[in-house]
N, C-alpha and C positions, 0 to 999 in steps of 0.2 A: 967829334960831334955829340957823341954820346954824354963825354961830361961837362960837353956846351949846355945840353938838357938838363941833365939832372943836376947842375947849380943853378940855373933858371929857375927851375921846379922847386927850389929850399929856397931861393927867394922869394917867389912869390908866397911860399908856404910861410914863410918866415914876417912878411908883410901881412898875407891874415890875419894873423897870432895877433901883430900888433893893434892894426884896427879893429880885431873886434874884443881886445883889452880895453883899448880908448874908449869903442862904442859903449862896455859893460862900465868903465867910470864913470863917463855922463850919466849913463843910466842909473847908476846907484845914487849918485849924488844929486841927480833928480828927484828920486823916490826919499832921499835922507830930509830933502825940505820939507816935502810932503806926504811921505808916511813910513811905517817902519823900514828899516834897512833889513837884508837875510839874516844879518846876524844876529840884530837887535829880537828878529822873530825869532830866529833860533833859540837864543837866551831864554827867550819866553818860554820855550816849549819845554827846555830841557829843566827849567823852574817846577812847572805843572807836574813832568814825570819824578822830579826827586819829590814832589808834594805827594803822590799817588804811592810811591813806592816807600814812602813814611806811615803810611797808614794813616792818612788824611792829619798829618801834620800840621805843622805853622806855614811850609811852603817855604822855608827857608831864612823866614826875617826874623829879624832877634831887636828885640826892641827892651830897651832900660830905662826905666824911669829916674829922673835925678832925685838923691831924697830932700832937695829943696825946694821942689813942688809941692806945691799943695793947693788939694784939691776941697772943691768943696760939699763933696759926696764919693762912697765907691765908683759910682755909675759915671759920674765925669773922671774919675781915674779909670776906665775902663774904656771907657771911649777916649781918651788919649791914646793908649794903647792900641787901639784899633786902627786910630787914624793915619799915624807915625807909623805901621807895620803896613798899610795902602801905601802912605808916601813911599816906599821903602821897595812896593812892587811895580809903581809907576816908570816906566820909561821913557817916557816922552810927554813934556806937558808946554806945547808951544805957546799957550796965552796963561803960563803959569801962575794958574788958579790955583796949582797949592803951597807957591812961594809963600805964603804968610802960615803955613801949619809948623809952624815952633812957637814952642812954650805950652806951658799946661793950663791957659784960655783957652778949650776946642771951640768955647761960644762964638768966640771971634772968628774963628777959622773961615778962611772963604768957602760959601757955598754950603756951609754948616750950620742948623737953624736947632737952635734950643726953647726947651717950653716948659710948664708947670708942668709933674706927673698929673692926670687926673685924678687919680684917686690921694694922691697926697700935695697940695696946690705949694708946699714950703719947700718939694722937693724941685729940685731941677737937670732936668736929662737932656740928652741929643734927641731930638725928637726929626729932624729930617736932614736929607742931605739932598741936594739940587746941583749936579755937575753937567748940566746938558748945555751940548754942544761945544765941548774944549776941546776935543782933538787930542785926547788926552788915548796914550797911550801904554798899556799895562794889564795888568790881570786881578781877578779878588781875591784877597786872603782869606786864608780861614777867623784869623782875629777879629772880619766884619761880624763876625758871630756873637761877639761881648758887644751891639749896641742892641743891648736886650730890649731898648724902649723906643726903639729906631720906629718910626709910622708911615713916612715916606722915603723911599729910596728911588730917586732917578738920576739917569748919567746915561742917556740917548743921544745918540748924533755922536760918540767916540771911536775910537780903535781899541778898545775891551777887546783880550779872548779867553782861551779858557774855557772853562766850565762855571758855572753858580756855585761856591763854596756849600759843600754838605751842613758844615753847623749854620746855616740861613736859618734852620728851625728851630732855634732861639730866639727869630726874634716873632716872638708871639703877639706883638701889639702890630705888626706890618700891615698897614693897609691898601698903600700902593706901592709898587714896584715899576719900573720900567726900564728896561735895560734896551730898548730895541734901538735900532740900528748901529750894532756894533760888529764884532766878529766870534760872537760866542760858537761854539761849537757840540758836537756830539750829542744825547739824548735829551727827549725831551726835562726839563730839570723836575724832578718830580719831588724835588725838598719842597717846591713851592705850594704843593698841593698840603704839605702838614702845616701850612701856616693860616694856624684858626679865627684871624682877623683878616684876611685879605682880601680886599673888595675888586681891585683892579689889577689885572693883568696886561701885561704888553709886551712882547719880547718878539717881536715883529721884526726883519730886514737881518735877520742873525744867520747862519749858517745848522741850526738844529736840525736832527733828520733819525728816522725811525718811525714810529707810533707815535701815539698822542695815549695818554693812558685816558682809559673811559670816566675815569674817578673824576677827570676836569669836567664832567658837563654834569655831576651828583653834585660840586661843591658850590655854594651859595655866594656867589661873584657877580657882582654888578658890568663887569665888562671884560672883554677877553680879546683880546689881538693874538695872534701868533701865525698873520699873513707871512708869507716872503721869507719862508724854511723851505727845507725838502724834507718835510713830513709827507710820509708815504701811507697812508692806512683806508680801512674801511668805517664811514661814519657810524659810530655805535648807532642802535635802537635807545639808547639811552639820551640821545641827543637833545631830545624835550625834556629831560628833567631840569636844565638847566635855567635859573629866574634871571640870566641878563637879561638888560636891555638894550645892550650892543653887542654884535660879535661878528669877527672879522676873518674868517679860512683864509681869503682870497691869495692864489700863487703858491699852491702846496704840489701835491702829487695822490690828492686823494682819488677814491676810487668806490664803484659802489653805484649803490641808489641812492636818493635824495631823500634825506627821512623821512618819513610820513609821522612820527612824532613830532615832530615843526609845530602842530597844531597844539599839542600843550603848553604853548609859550606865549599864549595870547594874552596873559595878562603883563606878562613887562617888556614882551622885544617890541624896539623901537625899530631897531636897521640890522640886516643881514648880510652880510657880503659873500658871496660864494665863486664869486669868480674864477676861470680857469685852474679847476680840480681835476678835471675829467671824469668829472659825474657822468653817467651815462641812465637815464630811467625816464620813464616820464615824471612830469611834477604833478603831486599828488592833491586833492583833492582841498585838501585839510589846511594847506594856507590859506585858505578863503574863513578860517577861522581869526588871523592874529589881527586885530580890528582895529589897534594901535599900533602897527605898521607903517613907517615913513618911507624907507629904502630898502628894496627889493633887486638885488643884484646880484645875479644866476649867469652872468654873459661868460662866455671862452668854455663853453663846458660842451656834453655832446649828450643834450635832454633831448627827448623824440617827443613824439605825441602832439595833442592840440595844448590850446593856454584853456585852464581848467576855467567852466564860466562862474566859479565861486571866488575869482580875485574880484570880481566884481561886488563882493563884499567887505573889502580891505577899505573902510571909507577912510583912513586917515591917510591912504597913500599917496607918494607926492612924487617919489623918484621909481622905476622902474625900466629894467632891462634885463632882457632875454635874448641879446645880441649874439651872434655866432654859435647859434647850436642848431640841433636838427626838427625844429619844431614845424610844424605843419597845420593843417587847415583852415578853419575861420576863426580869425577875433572877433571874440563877442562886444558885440554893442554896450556890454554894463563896464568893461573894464574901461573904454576911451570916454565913458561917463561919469566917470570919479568924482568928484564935487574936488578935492588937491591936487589932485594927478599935475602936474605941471613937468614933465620928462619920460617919454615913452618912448624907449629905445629895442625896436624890433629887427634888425636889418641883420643880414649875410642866414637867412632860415628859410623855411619853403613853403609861407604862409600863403593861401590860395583867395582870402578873402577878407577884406578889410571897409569896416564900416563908414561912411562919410563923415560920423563923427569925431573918427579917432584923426584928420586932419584938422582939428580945430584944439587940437592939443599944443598949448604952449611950445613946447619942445620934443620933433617928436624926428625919428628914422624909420625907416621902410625900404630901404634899398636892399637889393639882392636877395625879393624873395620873387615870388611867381605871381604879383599882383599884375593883373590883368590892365591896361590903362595909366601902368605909373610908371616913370620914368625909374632907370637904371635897375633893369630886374635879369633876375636869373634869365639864359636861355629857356628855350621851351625843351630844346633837346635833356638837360639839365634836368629841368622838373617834371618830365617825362619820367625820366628815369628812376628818378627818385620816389614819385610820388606814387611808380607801379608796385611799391615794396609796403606793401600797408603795417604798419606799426600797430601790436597788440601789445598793450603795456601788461598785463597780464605774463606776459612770457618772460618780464627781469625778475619774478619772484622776489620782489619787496617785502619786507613784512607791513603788517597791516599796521593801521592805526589802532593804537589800543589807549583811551584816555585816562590820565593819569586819575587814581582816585583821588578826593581832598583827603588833609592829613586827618589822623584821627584826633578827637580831642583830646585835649589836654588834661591827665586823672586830676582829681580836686587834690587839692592839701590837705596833707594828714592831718586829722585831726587827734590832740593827744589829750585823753581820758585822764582825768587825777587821780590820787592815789586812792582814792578812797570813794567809791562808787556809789551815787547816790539812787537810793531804794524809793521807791513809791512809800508813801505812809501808808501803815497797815494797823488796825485796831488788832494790838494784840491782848493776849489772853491772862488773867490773871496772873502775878506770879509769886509763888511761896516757897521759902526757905524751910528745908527741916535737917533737924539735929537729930542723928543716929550714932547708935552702940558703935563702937568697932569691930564687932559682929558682921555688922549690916554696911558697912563700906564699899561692898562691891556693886550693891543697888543702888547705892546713892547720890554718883555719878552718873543714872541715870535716871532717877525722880525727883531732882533739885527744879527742874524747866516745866515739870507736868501738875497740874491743877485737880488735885484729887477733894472728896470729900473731908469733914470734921472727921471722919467716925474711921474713913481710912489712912487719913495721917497719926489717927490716935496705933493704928492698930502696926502702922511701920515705923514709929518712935518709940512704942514697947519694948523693953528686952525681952531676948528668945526664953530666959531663964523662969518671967514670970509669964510669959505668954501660951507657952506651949504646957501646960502641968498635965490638963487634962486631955481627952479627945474629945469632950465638948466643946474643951473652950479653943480647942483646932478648928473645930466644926463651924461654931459663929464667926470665929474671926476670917474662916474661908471665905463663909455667907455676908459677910461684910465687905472683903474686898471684891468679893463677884458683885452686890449690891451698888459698891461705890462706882466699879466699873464701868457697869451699864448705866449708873446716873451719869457717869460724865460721859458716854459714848453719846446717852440720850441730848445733854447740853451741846456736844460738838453738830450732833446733826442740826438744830436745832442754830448752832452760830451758821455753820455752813450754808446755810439759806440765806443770808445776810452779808456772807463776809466771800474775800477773795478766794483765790485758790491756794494763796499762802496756808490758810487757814485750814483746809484739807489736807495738807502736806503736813500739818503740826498735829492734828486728830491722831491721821495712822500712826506719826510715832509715838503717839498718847497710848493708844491700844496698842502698841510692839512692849511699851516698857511695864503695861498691866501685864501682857501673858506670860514676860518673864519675871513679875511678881507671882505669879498663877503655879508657875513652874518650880521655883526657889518653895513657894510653901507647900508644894508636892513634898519634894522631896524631905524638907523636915516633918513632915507626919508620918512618910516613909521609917525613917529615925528611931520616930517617938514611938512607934509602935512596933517596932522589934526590940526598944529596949523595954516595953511592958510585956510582952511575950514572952520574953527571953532576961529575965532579972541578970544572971549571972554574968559578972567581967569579963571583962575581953582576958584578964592574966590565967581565969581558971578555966576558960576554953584553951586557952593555948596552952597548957598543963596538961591536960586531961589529952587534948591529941597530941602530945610527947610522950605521955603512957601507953596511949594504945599501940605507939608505932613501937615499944621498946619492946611490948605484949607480941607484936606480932615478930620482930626480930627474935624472941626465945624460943616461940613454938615451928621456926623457921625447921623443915628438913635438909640432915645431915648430910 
């Protein structure tokens, strides 16, 4: 009996095995129609890690140009390259949108769009690529990195995974990108944030998950998607810097307060989506500033508090919801009186009072709060309970609103001085030329610019040989140049009344180059008159004290 059982037991065991072989064939071969197979995934991955472990490599593809291409610029040899090194990572392309990428036409290529460079209209580049919606199956090369002139990139609606190739930051002309709904994976891509032409972003319905770096809400981007990850973070205080006019959280894992910076964005947000974060705060004050606001969508989150009565300054608004979270008390009469309003969606919250006019709202919900007189409303037990826990929004410690300054202006352009600096016209002062001994050369470099009398240029173009005989004629020609001195000091005071302050500046060193004419003829009368005191040479002085000292070495004690 016993191994009546236990071969029973290995048949049926043996019949598992087989059916759920069969059941895993179907299954595969289900999945092989419509999306990748294990293995084909597997392929994938174990591609990505020889690409990582290359040190951001080619990822494996080896692509050769034939040398009987020819191209008709580097940049279209370059983007050949790029393209054929994609084909080369694609695995699955079941509306074979890139059966026509052979040969060195990429202009032709499907889904491949070429344009004049801007700045050179003769050149012609790959300027975009449009693969959305093929079902296209595969990952990016790092070679997408050589379409340096690339402006549009989207390929939404595939089976992408992967990661965003690091050399993306080559392509510096990128304007828009869109890679959303595919299977990308791991951190936020933050190559995307170094690319200095990028106006749109979209990377929505992907698998990314981490942070969101803060730098995304500093960088000057016209629109941001990155709904439908699992980004898990807290909403920077930086979250107003940013000038979109669209931006899309919705279906993340954030956490936090609702920024109170929101209100710096009144000049370009159009639509906000916030949905299902799990925000938790009250909403603040300060969206009653964005005055160009169309869609307002905060619903699946867990906000407290009233609805602030400054939405009631949002005149452009048309859509609004604040569905399923824990908001409370009266709506104000200004907000169901919008002049656009046409969508006011308040329901599953624990609002206690609602205006007559916010039923004359195009499109509106109310259900499941504690409206008194309206059908399908919370119990009373319910809003009992709820509503005996009174909500101080003060106690989530939010930071404040702090409003962004305007930018400073912008410094003027330099302005560049010529070489040669134009002076005010100035009356200047006579100017005479004089001819000196070369005796008198070391003065003369500095009385060639000065304006002295007749009687004092006679007496500094004398030589010293016939000038100095006497100490009379020392004497006069002192009293000459002291005379000539003070006539021209007297002249200068005299211009100085009439003339600039150039003209003052040119006087003192009129009088610096007289004192040391004053000084120089000191010292030769000095001269003159120890050699009239003293006739004898210098050779019989210096004789005469070689005697006395030979006089006193004889009479020297022994």
């Amino acid at each position: 009996m016993r191994r009546r059982s236990g071969s029973a037991t290995h048949l049926l065991f043996l019949l598992f095995l087989v059916s759920f072989a069969a059941f895993a064939a179907v299954r595969a071969a289900a999945f092989s129609r419509h999306g990748l197979t294990d293995a084909e995934a597997g392929l994938i991955r174990r591609r990505q890690l020889l690409y990582y472990l290359d040190e951001y490599g080619d990822r494996g593809e080896r692509v050769t140009v034939d040398p009987s291409f020819h191209f008709a610029n580097p940049g279209l040899r370059a983007a050949y390259v790029a393209l054929q090194a994609w084909k080369q990572a694609i695995l699955s392309d079941p509306h074979n949108f890139t059966g026509n990428w052979v040969g060195p036409d990429v202009c032709h290529y499907y889904g491949v769009y070429c344009a004049s460079l801007p700045c050179n209209g003769s050149l012609t580049v790959v300027a975009g690529i449009d693969l959305n919606h093929g079902d296209i199956a595969g990952y990016l090369p790092e070679e997408l990195g050589l379409l340096t002139d690339l402006a549009l990139f989207h390929i939404n609606s595939n089976r992408f995974c992967g990661t965003v190739p690091h050399k993306f930051r080559q392509l510096t002309r990128l304007f828009e990108i869109d890679i959303s709904n595919n299977r990308f994976a791991g951190k936020f891509p933050g190559v995307l944030l170094e690319l200095p032409s990028l106006k749109f972003l979209d990377i929505r319905f992907n698998e990314f998950e981490g942070g969101v770096p803060r730098e995304l809400f500093d960088k000057p981007l016209d629109a941001i998607f990155i709904n439908h990850n699992r980004f898990a973070f807290d909403i920077p205080d930086n979250f107003g810097n940013s000038p979109v006019s669209v931006i899309v959280l919705a279906n993340n894992r954030f956490r936090g307060c609702f920024p109170a910076s929101i209100g710096n964005m009144s000049n370009t947000l159009n639509e906000i989506i916030l949905m299902n974060n799990g925000l938790r705060s009250c909403l603040p004050p300060e969206i009653g500033l964005l005055k160009k606001l169309t869609v307002f969508d905060v619903s699946f989150n867990e906000l407290l508090g009233p609805l602030p009565e400054e939405i009631g300054g949002m005149v452009s608004l048309e859509q609004l919801d604040v569905a399923h979270n824990l908001l409370s008390g009266c709506i104000p009469e200004s907000i169901c009186e919008l002049p656009h309003l046409q969508n006011f969606t308040f329901s599953y919250n624990f609002f206690t009072g609602e205006p007559p006019s916010c039923l004359k709202v195009q499109s509106f919900d109310d259900r499941r709060n504690c409206l008194p007189e309206r059908p399908l409303q919370r119990s009373g037990k319910q809003c009992g309970s709820f509503l005996s826990h009174p909500v101080h929004c003060s106690s989530f410690r939010c930071k404040p609103f702090v409003r962004s300054l305007p930018p400073p202006p912008s410094p003027p352009p330099p302005v560049y001085s010529p070489r040669r600096r134009h002076l005010p016209r100035l009356r200047r002062l006579p100017r005479r030329r004089f001819t000196l001994p070369h005796r008198a050369s070391s003065i003369a470099a500095t009385t060639t610019s000065t304006s002295l009398s007749p009687s004092a240029t006679t007496a500094i173009s004398t030589p010293a040989s016939t000038m100095y005989r006497t100490t009379g004629d020392l004497t006069t020609s002192a009293n000459t140049l002291l005379r000539s001195s003070i006539a021209t000091r007297r002249r200068s005071h005299i211009r100085l009344a009439s003339s600039p302050s150039f003209l003052l500046i040119h006087s003192l060193i009129a009088s610096l180059l007289l004192l040391l004419l004053h000084y120089q003829a000191a010292i030769l009368t000095v001269i003159i008159l120890r050699q009239l005191a003293f006739p004898t040479t210098t050779a019989q002085r210096i004789g005469g004290h070689c005697a006395r000292r030979r006089g006193r070495a004889g009479t020297s004690p022994q």
